[in-house]
VEXDREN-2710 file (C-alpha; in Angstrom, 1 decimal):
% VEXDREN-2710
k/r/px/py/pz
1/UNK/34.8/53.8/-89.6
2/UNK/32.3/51.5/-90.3
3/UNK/31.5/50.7/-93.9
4/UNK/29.3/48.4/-95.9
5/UNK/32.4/45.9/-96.4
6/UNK/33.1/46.1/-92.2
7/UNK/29.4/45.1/-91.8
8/UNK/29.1/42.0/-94.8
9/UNK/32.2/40.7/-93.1
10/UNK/31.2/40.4/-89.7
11/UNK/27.8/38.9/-90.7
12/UNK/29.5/36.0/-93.3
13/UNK/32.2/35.8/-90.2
14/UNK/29.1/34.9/-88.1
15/UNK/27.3/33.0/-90.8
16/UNK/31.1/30.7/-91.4
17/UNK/30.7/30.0/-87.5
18/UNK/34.0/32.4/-87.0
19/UNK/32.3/34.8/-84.7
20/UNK/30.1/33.9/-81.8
21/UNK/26.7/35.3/-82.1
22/UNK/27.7/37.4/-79.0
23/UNK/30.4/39.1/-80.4
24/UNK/28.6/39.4/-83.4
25/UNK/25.9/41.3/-81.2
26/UNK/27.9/43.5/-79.2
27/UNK/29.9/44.5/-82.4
28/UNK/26.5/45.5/-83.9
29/UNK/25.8/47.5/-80.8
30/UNK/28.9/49.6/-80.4
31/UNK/29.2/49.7/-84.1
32/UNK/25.0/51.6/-84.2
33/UNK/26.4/53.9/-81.9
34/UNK/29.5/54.8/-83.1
35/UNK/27.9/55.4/-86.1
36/UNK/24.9/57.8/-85.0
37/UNK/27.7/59.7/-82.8
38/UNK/29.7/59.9/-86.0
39/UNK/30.1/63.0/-88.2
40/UNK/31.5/61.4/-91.2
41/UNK/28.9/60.7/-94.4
42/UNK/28.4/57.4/-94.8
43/UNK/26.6/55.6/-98.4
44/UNK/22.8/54.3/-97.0
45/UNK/23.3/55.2/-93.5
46/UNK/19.7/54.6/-93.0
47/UNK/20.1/51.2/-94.4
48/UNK/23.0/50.5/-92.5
49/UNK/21.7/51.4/-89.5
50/UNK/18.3/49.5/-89.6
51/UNK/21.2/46.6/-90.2
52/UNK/22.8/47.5/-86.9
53/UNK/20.0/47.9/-85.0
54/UNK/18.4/44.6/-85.8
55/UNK/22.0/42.9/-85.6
56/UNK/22.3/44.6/-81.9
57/UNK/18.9/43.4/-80.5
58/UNK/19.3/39.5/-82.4
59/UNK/19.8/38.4/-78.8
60/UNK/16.0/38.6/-78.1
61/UNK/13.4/36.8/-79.7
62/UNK/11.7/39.5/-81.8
63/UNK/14.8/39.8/-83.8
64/UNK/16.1/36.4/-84.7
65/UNK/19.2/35.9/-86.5
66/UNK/17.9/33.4/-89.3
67/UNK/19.8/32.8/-92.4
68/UNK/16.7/34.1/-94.7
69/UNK/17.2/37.5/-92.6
70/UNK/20.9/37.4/-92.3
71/UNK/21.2/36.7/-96.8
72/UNK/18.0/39.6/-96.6
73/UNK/21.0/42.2/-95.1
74/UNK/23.8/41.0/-97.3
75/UNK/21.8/41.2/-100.7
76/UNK/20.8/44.7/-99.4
77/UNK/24.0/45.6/-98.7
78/UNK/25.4/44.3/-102.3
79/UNK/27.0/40.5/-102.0
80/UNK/25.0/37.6/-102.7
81/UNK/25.8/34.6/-101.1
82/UNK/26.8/31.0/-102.1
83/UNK/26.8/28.0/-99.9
84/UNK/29.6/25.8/-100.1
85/UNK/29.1/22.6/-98.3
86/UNK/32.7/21.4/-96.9
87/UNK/33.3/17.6/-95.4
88/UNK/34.6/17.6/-91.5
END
């Protein structure tokens, strides 16, 4: 099932350099159409799916993967975000 939590922590996973922007992609993809295949109710599934979409296509140029639009999805979806710089 894919639920507001599953989809913040994919996109802080990406954002943490955990997940590959690839994986993050094809998640995103299979995740859109699970979802519009899927019978169960889901909280904003509008929302979530506008989230999806753009996540699936952020391998093209018209939908960039940019930390203003990335923070944009995870305010929308209800966790704010706090950078926490970390020595190598």
């Amino acid at each position: 099932m894919i639920s507001k939590a599953v989809v913040v922590s994919r996109i802080l996973a990406y954002l943490n350099g955990e997940l590959a922007e690839a994986d993050l992609v094809r998640w995103a993809e299979d995740a859109f159409v699970a979802l519009t295949e899927s019978d169960d109710e889901i909280d904003d599934e509008a929302l979530m799916l506008d989230i999806l979409g753009y996540l699936g296509a952020g391998d093209s140029p018209d939908f960039p993967l940019t930390w203003g639009v990335l923070t944009d999805f995870l305010e929308s979806l209800g966790t704010r975000v706090q950078v926490i710089a970390r020595t190598a």
